[in-house]
C-alpha positions as CSV (number, residue, x, y, z in Angstrom):
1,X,-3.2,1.9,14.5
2,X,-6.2,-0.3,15.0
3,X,-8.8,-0.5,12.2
4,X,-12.0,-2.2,12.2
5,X,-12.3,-3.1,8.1
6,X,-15.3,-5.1,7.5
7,X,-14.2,-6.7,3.8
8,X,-17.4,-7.6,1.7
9,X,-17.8,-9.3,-1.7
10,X,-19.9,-7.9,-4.2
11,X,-22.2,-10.3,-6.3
12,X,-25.1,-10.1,-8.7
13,X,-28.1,-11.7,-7.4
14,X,-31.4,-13.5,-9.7
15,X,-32.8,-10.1,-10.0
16,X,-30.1,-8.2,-11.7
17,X,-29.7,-5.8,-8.6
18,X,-26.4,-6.4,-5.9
19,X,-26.0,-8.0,-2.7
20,X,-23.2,-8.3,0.1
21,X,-21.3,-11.8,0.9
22,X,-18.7,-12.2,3.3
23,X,-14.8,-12.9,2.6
24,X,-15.1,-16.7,2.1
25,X,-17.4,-16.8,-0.7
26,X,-15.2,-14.7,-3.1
27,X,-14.2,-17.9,-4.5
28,X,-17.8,-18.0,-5.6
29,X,-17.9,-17.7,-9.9
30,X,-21.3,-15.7,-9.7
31,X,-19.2,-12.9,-7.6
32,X,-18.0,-10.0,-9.1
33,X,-14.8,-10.0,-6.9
34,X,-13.8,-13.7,-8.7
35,X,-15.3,-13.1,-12.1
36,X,-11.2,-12.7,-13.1
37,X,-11.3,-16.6,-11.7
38,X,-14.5,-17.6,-14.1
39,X,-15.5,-16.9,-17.9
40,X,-16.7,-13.9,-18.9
41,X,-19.7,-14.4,-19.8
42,X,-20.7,-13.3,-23.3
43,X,-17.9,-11.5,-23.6
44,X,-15.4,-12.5,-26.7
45,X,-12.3,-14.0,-25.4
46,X,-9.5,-12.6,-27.0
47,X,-6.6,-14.0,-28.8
48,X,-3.0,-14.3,-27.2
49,X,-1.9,-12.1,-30.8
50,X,-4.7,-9.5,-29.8
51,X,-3.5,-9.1,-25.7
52,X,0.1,-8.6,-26.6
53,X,-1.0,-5.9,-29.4
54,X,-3.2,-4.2,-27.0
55,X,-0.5,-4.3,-23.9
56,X,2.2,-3.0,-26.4
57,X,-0.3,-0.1,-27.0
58,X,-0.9,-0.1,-23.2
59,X,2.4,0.1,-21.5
60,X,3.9,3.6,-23.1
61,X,3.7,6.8,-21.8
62,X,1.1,7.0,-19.2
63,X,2.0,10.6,-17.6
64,X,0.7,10.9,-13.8
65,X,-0.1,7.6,-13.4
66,X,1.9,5.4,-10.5
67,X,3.9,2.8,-11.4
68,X,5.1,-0.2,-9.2
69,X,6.9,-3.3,-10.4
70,X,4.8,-6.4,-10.1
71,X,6.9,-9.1,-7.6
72,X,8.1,-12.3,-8.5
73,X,7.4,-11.2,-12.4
74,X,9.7,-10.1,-15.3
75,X,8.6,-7.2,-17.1
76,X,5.3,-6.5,-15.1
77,X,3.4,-3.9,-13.8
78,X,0.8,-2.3,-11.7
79,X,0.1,0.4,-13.2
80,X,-2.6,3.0,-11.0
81,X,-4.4,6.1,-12.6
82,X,-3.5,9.7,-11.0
83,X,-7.3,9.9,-10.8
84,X,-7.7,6.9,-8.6
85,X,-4.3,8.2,-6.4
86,X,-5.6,11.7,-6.1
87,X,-9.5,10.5,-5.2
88,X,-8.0,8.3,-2.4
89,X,-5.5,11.2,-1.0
90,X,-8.3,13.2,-0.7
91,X,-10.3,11.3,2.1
92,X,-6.8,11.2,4.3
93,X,-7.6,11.8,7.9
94,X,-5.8,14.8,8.4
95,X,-7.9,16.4,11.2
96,X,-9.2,14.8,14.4
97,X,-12.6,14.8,13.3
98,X,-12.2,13.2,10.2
99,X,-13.5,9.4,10.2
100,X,-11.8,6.1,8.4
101,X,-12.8,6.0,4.6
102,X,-12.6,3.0,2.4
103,X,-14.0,1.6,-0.8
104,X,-13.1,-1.0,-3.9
105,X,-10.2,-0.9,-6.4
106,X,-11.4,-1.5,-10.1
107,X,-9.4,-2.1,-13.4
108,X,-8.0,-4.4,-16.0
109,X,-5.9,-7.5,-15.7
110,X,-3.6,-7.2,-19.3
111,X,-1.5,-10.3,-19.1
112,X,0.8,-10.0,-15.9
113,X,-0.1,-6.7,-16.0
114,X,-2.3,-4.7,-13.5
115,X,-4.6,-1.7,-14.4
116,X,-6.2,0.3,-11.3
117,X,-8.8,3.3,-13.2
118,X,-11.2,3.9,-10.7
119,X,-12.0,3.6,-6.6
120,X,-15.5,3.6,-5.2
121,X,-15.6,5.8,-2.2
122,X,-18.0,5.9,1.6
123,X,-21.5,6.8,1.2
124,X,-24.6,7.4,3.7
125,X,-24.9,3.6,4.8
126,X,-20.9,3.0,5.5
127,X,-20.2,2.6,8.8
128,X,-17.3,5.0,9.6
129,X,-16.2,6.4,12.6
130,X,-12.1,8.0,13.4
131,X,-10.7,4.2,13.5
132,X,-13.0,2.0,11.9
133,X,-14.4,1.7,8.6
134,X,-17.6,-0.9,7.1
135,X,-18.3,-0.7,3.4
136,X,-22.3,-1.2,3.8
137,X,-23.3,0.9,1.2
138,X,-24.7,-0.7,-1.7
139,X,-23.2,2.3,-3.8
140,X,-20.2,0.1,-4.3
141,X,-21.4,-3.1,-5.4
142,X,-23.1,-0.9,-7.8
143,X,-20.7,1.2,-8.7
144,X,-18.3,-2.5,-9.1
145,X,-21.3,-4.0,-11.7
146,X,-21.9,-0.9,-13.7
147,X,-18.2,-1.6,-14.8
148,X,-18.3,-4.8,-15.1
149,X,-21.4,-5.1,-17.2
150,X,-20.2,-2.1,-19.7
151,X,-16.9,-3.5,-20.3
152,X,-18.2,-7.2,-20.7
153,X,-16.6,-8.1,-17.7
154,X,-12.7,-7.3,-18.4
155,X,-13.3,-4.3,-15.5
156,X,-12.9,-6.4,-12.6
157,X,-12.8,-6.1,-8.7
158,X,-8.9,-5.9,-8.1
159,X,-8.3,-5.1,-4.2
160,X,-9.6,-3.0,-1.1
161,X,-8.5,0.8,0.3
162,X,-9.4,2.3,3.0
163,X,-7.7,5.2,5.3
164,X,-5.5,5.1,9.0
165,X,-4.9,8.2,11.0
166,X,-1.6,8.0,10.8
167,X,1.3,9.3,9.1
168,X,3.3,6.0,8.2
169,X,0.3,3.7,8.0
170,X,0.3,-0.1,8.1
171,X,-2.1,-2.9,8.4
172,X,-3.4,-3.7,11.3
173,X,-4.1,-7.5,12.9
174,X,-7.9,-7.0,11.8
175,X,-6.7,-6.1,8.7
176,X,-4.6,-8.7,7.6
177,X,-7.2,-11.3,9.0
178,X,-10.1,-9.5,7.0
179,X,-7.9,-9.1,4.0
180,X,-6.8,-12.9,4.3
181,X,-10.4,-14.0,3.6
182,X,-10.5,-12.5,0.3
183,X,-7.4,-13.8,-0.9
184,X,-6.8,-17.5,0.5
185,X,-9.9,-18.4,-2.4
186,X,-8.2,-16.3,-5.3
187,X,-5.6,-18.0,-7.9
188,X,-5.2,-14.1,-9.3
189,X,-3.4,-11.3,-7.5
190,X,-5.3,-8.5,-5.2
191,X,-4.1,-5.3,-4.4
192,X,-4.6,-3.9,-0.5
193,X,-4.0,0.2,0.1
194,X,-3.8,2.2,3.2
195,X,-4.0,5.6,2.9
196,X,-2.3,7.5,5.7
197,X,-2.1,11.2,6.7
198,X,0.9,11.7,4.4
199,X,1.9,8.5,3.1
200,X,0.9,5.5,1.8
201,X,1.2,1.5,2.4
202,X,0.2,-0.5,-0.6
203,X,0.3,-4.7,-0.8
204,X,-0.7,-7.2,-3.2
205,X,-1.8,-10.6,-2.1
206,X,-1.0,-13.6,-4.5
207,X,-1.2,-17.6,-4.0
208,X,-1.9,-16.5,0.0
209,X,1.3,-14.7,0.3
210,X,0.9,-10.6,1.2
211,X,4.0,-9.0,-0.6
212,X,4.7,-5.3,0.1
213,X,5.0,-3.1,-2.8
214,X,5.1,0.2,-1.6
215,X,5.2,1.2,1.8
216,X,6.0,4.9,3.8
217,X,6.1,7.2,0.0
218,X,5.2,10.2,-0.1
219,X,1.4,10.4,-2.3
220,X,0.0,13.2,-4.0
221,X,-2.1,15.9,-2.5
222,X,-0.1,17.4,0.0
223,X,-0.6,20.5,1.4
């Protein structure tokens, strides 16, 4: 089903506060959507011994959370917390009235590994109505900082949700053309999610190729 998704990047500007860019500039280092591409600041970069100690810590029992392989890797992850999966089940469009909803995936790149932990969802200034969806809202470039400061920038911008009125939900031709902006510029992997009425469609874009990893499953929430 058609879905207007308006896909913005998120960067600090001179004065410490947040502004919008479009898709092409994610390449941009100062952006918090490619800070994964660039340094991390001040930050202490930590040693191959320490990621792998820190992973094997990681990886274990993590009850609730979903796990999908990573493609074309051995022994990979993306692993998404039941909070994030349960937040983004909760603005599914199960009644005619209810409009599109949408935000910003956040987490931790550990090796090959993927880490989603939290989703920023609509506020006042989105732009939402029952098949469209703009992220406007300076809540989530914000929200996307906040983490990224606190966590000298290892809590990075990882992908894009947003909601379809429909049951089975896939991208749409917007979609895939909005989403294809952010991605074309990045050398790391992004995850895409569409929430549906019932089910879920989630991808993950990597050196410009949109690989589906989970696609018509049945999420969490249901009635």
């Amino acid at each position: 089903m058609p879905s207007l998704h308006s896909i913005r990047c998120i960067c600090p500007d001179e004065c410490g506060g947040t502004r919008h860019r479009h898709g092409r500039r994610l390449a941009e280092r100062k952006c918090i959507s490619a800070v994964s591409d660039a340094s991390y600041g001040t930050g202490r970069r930590e040693s191959g011994e320490e990621q792998r100690s820190r992973t094997d810590r990681w990886m274990p029992s993590m009850p609730g959370t979903l796990v999908l392989p990573r493609p074309g890797e051995r022994a990979a992850w993306i692993l998404i917390e039941d909070s994030v999966v349960a937040q983004i089940a909760s603005h599914r469009q199960r009644l005619l009235g209810d409009s599109e909803a949408g935000g910003v995936l956040l987490g931790y790149r550990r090796q090959k590994h993927l880490h989603i932990v939290h989703a920023t969802t609509p506020d006042h200034e989105d732009s939402r109505t029952r098949f469209s969806f703009d992220r406007l809202d300076e809540s989530h470039a914000r929200i996307a900082a906040k983490h990224w400061a606190l966590t000298d920038g290892r809590c990075d911008y990882l992908g894009e949700w947003h909601t379809h009125p429909e049951r089975y939900p896939t991208p749409s031709g917007v979609d895939r053309r909005e989403w294809r902006k952010i991605y074309e510029h990045r050398s790391r992997p992004l995850l895409f999610w569409i929430e549906g009425t019932e089910c879920r469609w989630i991808g993950m874009a990597h050196k410009s190729r949109l690989v589906v990893l989970e696609s018509s499953v049945e999420g969490v929430g249901q009635a």
